[in-house]
N, CA, C and O atoms as CSV, one atom per row, in Angstrom:
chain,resi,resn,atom,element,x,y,z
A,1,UNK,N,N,121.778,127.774,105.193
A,1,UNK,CA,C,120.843,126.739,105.587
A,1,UNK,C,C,120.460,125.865,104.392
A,1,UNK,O,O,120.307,124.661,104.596
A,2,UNK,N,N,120.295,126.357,103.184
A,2,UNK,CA,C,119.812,125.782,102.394
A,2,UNK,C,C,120.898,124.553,101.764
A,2,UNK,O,O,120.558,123.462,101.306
A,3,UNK,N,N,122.330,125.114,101.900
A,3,UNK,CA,C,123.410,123.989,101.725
A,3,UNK,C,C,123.418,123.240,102.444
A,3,UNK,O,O,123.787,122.147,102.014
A,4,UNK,N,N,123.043,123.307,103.930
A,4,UNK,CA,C,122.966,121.782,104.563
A,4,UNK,C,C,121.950,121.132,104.361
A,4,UNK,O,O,122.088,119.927,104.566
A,5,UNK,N,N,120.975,121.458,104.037
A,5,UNK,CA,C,119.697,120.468,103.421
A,5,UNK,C,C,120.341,120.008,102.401
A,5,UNK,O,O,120.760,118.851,102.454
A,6,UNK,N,N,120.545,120.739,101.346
A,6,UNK,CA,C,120.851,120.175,100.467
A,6,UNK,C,C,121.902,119.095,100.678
A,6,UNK,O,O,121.637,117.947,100.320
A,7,UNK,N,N,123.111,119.388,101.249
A,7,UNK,CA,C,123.982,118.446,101.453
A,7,UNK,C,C,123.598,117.044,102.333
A,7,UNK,O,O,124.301,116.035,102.386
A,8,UNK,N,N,122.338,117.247,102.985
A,8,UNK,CA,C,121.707,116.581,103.756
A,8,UNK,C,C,121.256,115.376,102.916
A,8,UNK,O,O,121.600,114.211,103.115
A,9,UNK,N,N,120.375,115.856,101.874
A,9,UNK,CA,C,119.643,115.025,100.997
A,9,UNK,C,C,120.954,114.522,100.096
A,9,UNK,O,O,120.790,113.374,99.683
A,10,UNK,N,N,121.709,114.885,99.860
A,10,UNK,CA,C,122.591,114.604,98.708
A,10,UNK,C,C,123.362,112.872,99.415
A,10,UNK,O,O,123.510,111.765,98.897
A,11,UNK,N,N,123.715,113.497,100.939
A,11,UNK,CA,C,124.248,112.244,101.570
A,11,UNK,C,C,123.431,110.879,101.547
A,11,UNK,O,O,123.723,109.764,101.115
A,12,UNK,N,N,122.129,111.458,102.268
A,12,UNK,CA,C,120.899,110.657,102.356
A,12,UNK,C,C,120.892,109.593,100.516
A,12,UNK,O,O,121.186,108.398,100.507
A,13,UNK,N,N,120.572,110.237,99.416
A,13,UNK,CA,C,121.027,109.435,98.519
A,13,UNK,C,C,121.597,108.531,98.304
A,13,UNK,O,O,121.228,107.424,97.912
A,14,UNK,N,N,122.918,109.072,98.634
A,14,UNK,CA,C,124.301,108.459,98.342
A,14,UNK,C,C,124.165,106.673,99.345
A,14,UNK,O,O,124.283,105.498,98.995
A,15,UNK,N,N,123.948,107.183,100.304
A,15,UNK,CA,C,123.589,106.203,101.550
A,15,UNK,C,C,122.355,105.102,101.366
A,15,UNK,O,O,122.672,103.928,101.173
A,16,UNK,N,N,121.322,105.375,101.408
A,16,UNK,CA,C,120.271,104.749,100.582
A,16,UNK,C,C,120.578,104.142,99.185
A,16,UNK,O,O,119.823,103.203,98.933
A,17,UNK,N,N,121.735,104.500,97.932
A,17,UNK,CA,C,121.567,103.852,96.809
A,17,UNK,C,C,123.056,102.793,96.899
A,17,UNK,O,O,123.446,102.315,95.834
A,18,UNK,N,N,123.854,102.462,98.219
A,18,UNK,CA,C,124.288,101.839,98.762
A,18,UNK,C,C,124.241,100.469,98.039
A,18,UNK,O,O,125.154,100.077,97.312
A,19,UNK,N,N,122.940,99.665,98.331
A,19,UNK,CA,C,122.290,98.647,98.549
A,19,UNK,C,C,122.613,98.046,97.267
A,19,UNK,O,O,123.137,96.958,97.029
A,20,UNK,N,N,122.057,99.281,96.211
A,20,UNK,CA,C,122.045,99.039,94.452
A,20,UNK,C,C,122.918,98.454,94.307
A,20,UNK,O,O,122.730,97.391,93.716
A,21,UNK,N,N,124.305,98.769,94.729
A,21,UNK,CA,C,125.507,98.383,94.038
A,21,UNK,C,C,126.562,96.961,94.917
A,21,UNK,O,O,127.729,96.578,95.001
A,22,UNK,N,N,125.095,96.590,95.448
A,22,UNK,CA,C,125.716,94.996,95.688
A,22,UNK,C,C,126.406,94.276,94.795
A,22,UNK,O,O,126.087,94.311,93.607
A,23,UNK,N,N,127.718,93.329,95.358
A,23,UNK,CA,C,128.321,92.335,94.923
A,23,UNK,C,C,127.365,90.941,93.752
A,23,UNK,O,O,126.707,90.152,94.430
A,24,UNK,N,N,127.329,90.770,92.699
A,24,UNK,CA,C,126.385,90.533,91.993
A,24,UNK,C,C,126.367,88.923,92.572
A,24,UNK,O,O,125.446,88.150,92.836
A,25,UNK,N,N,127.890,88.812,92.635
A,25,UNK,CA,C,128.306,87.682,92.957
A,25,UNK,C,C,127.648,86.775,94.569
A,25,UNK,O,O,127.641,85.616,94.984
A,26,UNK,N,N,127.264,87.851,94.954
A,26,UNK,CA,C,127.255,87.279,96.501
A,26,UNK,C,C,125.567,87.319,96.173
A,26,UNK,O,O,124.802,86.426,96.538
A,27,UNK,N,N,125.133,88.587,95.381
A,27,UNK,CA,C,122.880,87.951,95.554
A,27,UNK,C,C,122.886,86.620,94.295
A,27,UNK,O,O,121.789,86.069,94.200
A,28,UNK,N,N,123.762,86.182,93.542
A,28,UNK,CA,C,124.104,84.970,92.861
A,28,UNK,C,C,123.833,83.737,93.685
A,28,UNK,O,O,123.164,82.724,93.483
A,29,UNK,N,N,124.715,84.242,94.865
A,29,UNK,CA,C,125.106,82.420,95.562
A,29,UNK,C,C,123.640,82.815,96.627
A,29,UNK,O,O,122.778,82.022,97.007
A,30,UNK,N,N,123.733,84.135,96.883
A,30,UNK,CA,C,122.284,83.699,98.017
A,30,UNK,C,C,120.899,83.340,97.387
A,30,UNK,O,O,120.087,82.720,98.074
A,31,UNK,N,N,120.557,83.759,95.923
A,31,UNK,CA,C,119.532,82.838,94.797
A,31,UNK,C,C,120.196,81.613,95.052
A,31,UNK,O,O,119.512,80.883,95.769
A,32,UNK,N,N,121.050,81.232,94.791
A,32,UNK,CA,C,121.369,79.411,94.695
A,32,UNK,C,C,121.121,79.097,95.815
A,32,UNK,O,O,121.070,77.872,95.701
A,33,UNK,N,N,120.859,79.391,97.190
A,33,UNK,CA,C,121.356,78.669,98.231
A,33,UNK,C,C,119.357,78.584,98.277
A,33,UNK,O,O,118.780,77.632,98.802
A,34,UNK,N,N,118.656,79.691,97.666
A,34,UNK,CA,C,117.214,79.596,98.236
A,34,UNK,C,C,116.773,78.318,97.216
A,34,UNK,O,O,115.635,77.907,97.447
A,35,UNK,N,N,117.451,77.665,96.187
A,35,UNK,CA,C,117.382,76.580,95.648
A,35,UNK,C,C,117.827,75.018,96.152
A,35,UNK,O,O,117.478,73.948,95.653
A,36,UNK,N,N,118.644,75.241,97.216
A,36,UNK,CA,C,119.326,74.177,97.346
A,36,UNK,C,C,120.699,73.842,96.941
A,36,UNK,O,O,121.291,72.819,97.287
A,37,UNK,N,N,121.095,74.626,96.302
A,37,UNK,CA,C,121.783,74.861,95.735
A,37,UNK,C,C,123.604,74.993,96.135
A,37,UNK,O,O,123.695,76.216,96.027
A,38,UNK,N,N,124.757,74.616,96.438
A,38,UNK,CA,C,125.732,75.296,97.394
A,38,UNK,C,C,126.829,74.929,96.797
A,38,UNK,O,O,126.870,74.080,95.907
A,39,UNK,N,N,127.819,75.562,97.261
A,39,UNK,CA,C,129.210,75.144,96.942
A,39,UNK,C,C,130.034,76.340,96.999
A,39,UNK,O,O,129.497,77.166,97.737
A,40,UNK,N,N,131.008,76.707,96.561
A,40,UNK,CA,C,132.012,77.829,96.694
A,40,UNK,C,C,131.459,78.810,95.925
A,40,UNK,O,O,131.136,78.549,94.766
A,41,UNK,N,N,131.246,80.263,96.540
A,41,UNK,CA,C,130.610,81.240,95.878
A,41,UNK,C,C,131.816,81.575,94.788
A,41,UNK,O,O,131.297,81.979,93.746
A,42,UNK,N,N,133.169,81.536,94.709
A,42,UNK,CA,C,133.387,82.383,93.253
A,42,UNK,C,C,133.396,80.824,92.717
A,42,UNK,O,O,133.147,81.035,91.530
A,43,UNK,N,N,133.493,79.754,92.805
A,43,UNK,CA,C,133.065,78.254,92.133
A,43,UNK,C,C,132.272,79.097,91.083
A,43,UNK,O,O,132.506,79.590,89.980
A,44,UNK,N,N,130.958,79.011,92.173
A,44,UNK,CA,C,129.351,78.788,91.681
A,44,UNK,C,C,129.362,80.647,90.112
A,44,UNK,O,O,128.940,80.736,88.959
A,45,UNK,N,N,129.900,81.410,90.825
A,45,UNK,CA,C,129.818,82.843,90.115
A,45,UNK,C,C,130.490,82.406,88.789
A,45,UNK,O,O,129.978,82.930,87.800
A,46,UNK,N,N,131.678,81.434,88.510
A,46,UNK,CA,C,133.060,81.555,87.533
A,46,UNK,C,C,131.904,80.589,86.653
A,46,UNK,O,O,131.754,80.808,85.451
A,47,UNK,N,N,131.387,79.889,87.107
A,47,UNK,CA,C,130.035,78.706,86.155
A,47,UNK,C,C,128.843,79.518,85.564
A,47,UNK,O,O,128.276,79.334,84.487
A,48,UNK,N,N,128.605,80.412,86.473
A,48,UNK,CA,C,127.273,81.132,86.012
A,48,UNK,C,C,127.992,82.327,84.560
A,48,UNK,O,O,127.367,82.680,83.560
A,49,UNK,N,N,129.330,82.675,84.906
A,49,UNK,CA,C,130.166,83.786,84.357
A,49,UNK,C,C,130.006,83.207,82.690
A,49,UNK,O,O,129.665,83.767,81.649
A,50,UNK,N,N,130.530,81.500,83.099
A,50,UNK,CA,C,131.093,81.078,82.106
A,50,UNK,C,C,129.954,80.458,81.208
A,50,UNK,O,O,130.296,80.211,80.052
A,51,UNK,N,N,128.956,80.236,81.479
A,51,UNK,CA,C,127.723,79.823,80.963
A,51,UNK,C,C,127.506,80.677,79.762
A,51,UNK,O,O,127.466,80.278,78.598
A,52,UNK,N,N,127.341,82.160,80.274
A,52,UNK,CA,C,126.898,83.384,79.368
A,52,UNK,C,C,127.783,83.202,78.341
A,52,UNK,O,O,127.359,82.953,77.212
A,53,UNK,N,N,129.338,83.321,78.647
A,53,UNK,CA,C,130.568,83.020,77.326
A,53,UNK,C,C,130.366,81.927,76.233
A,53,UNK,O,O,130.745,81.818,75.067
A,54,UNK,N,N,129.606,81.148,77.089
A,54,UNK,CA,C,129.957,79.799,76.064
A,54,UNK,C,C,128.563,80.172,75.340
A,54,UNK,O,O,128.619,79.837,74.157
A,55,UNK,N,N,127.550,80.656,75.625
A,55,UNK,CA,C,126.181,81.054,74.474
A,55,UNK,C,C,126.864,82.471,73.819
A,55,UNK,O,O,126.757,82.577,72.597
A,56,UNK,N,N,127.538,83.536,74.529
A,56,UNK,CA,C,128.022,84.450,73.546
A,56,UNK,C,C,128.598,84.025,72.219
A,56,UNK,O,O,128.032,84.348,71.174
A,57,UNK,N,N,130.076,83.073,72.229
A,57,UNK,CA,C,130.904,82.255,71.797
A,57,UNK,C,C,130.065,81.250,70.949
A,57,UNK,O,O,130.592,80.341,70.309
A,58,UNK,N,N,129.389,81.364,70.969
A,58,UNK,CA,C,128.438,80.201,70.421
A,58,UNK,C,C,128.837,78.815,70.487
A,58,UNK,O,O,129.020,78.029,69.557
A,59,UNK,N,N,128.944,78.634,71.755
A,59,UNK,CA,C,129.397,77.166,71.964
A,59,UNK,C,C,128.444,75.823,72.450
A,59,UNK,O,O,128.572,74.624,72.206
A,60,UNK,N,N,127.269,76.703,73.381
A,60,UNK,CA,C,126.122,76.317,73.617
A,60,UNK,C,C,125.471,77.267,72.601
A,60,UNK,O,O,125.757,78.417,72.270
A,61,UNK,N,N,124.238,76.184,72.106
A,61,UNK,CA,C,122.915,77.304,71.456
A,61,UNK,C,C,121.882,77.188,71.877
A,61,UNK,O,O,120.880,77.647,71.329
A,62,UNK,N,N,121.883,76.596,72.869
A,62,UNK,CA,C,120.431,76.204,73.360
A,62,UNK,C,C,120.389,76.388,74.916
A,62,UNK,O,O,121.447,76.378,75.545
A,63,UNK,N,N,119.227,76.550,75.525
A,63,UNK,CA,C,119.363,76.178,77.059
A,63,UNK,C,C,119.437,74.739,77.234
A,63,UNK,O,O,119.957,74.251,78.237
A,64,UNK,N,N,119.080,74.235,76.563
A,64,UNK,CA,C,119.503,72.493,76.673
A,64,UNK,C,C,121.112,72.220,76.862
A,64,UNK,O,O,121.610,71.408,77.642
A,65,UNK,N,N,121.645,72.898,76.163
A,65,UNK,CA,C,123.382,72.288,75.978
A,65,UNK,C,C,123.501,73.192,77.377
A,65,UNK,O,O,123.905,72.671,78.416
A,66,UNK,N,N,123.133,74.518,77.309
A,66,UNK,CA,C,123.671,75.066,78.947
A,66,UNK,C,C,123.423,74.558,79.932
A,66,UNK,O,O,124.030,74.889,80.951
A,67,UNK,N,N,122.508,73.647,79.950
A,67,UNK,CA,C,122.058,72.439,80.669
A,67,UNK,C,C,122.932,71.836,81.281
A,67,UNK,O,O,123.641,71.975,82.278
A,68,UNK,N,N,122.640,70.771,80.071
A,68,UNK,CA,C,123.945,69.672,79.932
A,68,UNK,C,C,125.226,70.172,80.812
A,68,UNK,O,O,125.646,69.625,81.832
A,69,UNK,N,N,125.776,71.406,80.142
A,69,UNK,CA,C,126.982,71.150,80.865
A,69,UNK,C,C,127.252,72.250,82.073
A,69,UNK,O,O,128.336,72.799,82.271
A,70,UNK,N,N,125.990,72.465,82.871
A,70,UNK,CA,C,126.176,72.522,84.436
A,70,UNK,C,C,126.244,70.907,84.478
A,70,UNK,O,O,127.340,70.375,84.656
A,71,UNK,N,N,125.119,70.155,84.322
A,71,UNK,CA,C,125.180,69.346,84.684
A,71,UNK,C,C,126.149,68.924,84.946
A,71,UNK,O,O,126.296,68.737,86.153
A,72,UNK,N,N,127.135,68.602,84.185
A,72,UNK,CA,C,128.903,67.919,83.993
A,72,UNK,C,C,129.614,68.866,85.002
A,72,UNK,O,O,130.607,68.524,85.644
A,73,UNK,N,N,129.018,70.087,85.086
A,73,UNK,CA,C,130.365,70.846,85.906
A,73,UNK,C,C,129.586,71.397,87.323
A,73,UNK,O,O,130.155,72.256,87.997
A,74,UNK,N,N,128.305,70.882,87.728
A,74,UNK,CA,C,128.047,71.318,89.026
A,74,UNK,C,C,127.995,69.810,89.779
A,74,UNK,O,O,128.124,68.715,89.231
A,75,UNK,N,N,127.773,70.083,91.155
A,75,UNK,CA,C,127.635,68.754,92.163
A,75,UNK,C,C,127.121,68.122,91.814
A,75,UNK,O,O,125.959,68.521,91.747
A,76,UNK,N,N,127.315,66.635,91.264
A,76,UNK,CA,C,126.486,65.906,90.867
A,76,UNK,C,C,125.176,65.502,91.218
A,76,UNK,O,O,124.264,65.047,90.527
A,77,UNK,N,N,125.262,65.769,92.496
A,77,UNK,CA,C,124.063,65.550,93.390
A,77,UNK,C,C,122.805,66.152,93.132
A,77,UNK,O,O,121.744,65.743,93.602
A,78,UNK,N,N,123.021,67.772,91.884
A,78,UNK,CA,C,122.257,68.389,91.883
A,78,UNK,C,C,121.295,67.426,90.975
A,78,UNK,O,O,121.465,66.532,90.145
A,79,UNK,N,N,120.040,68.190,91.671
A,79,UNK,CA,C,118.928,67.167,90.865
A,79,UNK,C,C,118.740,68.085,89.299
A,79,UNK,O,O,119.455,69.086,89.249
A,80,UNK,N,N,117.946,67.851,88.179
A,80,UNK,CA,C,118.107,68.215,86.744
A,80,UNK,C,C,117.298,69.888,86.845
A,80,UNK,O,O,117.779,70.878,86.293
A,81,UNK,N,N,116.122,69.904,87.589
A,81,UNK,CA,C,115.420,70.938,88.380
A,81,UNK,C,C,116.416,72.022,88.633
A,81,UNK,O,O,116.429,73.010,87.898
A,82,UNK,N,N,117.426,71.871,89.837
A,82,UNK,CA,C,118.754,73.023,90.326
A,82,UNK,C,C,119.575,72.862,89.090
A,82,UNK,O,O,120.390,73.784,89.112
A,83,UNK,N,N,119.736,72.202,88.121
A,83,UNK,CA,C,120.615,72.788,87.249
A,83,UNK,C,C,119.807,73.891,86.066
A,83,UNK,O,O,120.464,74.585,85.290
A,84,UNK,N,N,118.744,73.890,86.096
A,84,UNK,CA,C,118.093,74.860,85.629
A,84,UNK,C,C,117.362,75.920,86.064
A,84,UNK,O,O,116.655,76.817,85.605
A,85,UNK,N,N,117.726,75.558,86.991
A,85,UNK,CA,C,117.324,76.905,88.191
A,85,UNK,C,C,118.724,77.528,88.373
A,85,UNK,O,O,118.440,78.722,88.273
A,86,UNK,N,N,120.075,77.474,88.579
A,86,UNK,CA,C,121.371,77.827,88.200
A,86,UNK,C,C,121.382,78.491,86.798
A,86,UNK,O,O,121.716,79.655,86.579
A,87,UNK,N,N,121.089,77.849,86.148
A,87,UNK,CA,C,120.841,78.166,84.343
A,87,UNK,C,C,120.365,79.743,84.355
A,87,UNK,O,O,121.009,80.698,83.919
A,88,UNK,N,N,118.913,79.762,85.043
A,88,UNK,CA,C,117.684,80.889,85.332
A,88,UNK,C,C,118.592,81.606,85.815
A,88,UNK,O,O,118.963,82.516,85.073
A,89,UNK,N,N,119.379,81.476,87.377
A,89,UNK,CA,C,120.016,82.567,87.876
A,89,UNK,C,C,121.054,83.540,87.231
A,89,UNK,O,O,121.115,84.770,87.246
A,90,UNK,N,N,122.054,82.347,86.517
A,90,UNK,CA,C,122.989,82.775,86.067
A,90,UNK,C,C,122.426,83.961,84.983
A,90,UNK,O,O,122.607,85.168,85.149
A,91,UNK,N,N,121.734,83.377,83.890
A,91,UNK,CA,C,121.113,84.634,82.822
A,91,UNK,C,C,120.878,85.998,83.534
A,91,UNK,O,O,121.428,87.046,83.195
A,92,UNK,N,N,119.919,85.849,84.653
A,92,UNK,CA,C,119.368,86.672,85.085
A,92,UNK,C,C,120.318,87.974,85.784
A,92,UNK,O,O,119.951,89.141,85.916
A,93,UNK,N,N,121.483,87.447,86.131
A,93,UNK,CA,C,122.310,87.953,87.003
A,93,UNK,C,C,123.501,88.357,86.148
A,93,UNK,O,O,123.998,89.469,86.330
A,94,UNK,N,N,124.046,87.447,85.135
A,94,UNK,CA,C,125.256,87.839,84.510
A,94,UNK,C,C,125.143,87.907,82.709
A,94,UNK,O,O,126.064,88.049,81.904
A,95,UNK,N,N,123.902,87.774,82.496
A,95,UNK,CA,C,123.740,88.083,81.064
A,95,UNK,C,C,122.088,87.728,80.673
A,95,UNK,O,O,121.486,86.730,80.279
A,96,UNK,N,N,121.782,88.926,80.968
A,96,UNK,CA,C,120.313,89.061,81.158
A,96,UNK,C,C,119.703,89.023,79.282
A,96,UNK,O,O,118.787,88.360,78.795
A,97,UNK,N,N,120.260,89.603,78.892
A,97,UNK,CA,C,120.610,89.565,77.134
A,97,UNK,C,C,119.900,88.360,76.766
A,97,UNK,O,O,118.873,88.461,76.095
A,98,UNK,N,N,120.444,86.951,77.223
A,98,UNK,CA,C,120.663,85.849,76.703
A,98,UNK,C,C,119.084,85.093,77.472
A,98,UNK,O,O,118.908,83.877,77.412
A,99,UNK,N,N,118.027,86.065,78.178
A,99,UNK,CA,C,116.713,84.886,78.627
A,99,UNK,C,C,116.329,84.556,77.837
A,99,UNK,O,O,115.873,83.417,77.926
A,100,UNK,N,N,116.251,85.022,76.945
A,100,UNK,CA,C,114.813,84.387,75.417
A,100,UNK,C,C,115.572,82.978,74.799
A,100,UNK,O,O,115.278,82.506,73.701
A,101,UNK,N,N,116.619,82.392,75.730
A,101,UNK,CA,C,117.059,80.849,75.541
A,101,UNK,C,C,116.105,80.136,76.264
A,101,UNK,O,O,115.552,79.086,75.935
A,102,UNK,N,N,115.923,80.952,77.516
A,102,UNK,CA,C,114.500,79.902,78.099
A,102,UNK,C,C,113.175,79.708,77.701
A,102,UNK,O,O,112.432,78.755,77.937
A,103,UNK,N,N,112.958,80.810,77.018
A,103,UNK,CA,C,111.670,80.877,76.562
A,103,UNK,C,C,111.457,79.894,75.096
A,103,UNK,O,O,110.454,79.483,74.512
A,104,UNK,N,N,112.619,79.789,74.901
A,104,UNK,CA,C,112.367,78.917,73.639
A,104,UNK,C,C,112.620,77.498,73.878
A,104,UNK,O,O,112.306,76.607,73.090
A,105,UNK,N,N,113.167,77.340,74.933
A,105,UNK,CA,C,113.604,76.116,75.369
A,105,UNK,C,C,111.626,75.445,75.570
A,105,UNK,O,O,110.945,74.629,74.948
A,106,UNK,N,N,111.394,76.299,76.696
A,106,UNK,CA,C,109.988,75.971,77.094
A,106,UNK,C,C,108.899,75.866,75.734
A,106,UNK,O,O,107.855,75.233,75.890
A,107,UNK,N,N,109.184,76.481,74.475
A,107,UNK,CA,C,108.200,76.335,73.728
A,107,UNK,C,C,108.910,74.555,72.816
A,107,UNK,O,O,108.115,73.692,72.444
A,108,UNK,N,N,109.665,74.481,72.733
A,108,UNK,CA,C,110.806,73.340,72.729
A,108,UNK,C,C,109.743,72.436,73.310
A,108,UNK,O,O,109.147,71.617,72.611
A,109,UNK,N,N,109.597,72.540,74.141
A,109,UNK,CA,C,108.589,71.041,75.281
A,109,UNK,C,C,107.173,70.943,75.197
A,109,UNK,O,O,106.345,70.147,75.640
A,110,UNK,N,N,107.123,71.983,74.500
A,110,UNK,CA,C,105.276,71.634,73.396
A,110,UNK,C,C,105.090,71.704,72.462
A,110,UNK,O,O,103.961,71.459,72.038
């Protein structure tokens, strides 16, 4: 008896921590879409991917230049607002390492 509880709870776990190991890519595009945000989810994922590379790489150093070049490489349409809300997601989601670019960005504007 005590092995099927146990095996009980063990499943129950397994089943319940399910959820955790969502596609990062897919709660990515559903943050963008609560922005306004749209376009082809591995598009939108390969931009957010590539954002983090180019501040690893030191190619951007600022959240300003990571800015800039969503700007150049997302829908133009996006207003300057969704490209920094993309900016926010992307860190948050694919290189969490790299937020204290926003925070300095924001001390940047006072």
């Amino acid at each position: 008896m005590k092995y099927i509880v146990a095996a009980l709870i063990i499943g129950a776990a397994v089943v319940l921590a399910a959820p955790a190991a969502a596609d990062p890519d897919t709660d990515f595009s559903q943050e963008l879409h609560t922005y306004g945000i749209y376009g082809q989810k591995d598009y939108n994922a390969w931009i957010g991917k590539l954002v983090c590379k180019r501040l690893n790489d030191n190619v951007d150093h600022t959240a300003f230049d990571s800015a800039t070049f969503l700007g150049d490489n997302l829908d133009h349409n996006n207003t300057t607002e969704q490209n920094w809300q993309f900016l926010n997601a992307a860190l948050n989601y694919y290189c969490p390492d790299n937020r204290p670019i926003l925070a300095h960005a924001a001390m940047a504007q006072h």
